[in-house]
C-alpha positions in Angstrom: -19.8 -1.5 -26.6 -18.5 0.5 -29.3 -16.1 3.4 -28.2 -15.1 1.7 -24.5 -11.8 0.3 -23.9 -11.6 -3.4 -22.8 -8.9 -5.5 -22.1 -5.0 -4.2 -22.5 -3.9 -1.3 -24.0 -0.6 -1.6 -25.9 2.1 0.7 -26.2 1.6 2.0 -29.1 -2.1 2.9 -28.7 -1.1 5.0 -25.5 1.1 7.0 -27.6 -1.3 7.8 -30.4 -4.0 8.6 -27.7 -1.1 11.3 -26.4 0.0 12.5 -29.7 -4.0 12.9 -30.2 -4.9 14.9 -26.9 -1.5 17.1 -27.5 -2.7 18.3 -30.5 -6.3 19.2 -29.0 -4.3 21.1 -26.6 -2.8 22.9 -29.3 -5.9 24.2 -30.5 -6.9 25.8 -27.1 -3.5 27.6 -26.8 -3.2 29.1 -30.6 -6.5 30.6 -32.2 -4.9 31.3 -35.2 -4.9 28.3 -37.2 -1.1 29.0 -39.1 0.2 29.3 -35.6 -1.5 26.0 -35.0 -0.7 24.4 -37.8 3.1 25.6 -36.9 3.2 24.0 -33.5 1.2 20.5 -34.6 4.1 20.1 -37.1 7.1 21.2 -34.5 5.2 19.0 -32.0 5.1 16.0 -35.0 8.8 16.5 -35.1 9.3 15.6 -31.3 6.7 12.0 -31.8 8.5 11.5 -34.9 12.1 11.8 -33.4 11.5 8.9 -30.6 9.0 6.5 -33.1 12.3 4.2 -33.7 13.2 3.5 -30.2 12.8 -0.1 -29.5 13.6 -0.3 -25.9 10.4 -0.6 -23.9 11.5 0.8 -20.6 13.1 4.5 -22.7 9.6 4.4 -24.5 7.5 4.5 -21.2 9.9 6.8 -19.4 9.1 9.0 -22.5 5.6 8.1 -22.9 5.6 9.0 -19.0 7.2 12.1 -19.7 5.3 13.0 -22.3 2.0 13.0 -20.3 3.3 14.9 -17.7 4.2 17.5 -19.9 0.7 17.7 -21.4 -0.7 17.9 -17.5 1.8 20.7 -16.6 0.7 22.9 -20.1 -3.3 22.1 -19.6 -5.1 25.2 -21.3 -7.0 26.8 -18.3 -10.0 27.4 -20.3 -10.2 24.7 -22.8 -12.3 24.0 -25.8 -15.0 21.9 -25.5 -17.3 20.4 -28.4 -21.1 21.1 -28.0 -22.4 17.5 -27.7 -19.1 16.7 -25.2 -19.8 16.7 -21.1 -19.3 20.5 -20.3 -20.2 21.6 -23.8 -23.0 24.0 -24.4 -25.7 21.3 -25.9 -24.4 18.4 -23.4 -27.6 16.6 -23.1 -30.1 19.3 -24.3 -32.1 16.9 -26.4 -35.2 16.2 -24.1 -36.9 13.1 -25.4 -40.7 13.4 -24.3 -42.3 10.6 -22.6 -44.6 7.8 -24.2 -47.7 9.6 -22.3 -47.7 12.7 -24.6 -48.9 11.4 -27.4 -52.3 10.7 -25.7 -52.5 14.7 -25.7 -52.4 14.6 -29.7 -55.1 15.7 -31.5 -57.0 13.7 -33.7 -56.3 15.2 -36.7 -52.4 14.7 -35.7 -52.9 11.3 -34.6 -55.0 10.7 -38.4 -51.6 11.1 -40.0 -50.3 8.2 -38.4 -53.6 5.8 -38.8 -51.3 2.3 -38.7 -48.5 3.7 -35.7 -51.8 4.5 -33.6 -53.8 1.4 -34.1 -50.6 -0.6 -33.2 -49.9 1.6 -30.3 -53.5 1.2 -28.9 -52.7 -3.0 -29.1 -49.9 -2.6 -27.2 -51.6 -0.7 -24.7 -54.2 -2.8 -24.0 -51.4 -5.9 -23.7 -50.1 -4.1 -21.1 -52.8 -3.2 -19.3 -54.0 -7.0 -19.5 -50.3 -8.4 -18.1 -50.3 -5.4 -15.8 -53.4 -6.9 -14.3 -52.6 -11.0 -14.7 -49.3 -9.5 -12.6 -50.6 -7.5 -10.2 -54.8 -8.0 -9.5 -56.7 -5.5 -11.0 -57.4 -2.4 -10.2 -60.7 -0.2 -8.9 -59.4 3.2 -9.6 -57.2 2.4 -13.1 -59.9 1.9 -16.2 -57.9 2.2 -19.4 -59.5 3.8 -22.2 
């Protein structure tokens, strides 16, 4: 379960994942990356101003704050990247089905000799447990 959150997040962890998503949003408002570069540090500056505060109920007001902030300055047309939901390759990959490599040829199929003989075991495994499970069938002969 790499990559999901479980459990509680701490403080601390909250403001990274702000100070993270702020600077993302800085990207979709300035193009140019010196302008970028410019803001990221001025924007630094504020995170760095408040890192000391040790008073958890001024942290999450400003943590609070802080999000808000990034809601109410939200590009309108952000970036996305290509693999990400809403990016342009967002689950382009198609991944063929198991049944299309009974369409090769036989001169394909020659090149893997051992990953075909295997594969025709294990289809004839399943057809046997397919018909211990469920009767056999008159209209199903495997080949």
């Amino acid at each position: 379960m790499s990559g999901s959150l479980t459990g509680i997040v701490t403080h601390t962890r909250k403001v990274q994942s702000l100070y993270k998503r702020t600077l993302r949003e800085l990207e979709n408002w300035y193009a140019d990356r010196i302008a970028f570069r410019y803001n990221a540090v001025l924007m630094r500056q504020r995170f760095d101003q408040n890192s000391d505060i040790k008073d958890l109920r001024i942290a999450k007001d400003l943590l609070e704050k802080g999000e808000a902030e990034l809601f109410n300055n939200q590009h309108t047309h952000p970036r996305k990247f290509p693999q990400s939901p809403g990016g342009v390759a967002f689950e382009r990959e198609v991944i063929p089905p198991d049944w299309v490599l009974d369409y090769w040829h036989p001169l394909e199929k020659a090149q893997y000799p051992e990953y075909f003989a295997r594969r025709e075991l294990r289809k004839k495994e399943f057809v046997k447990m397919w018909e211990e499970k469920y009767g056999k069938s008159s209209t199903f002969t495997p080949h």
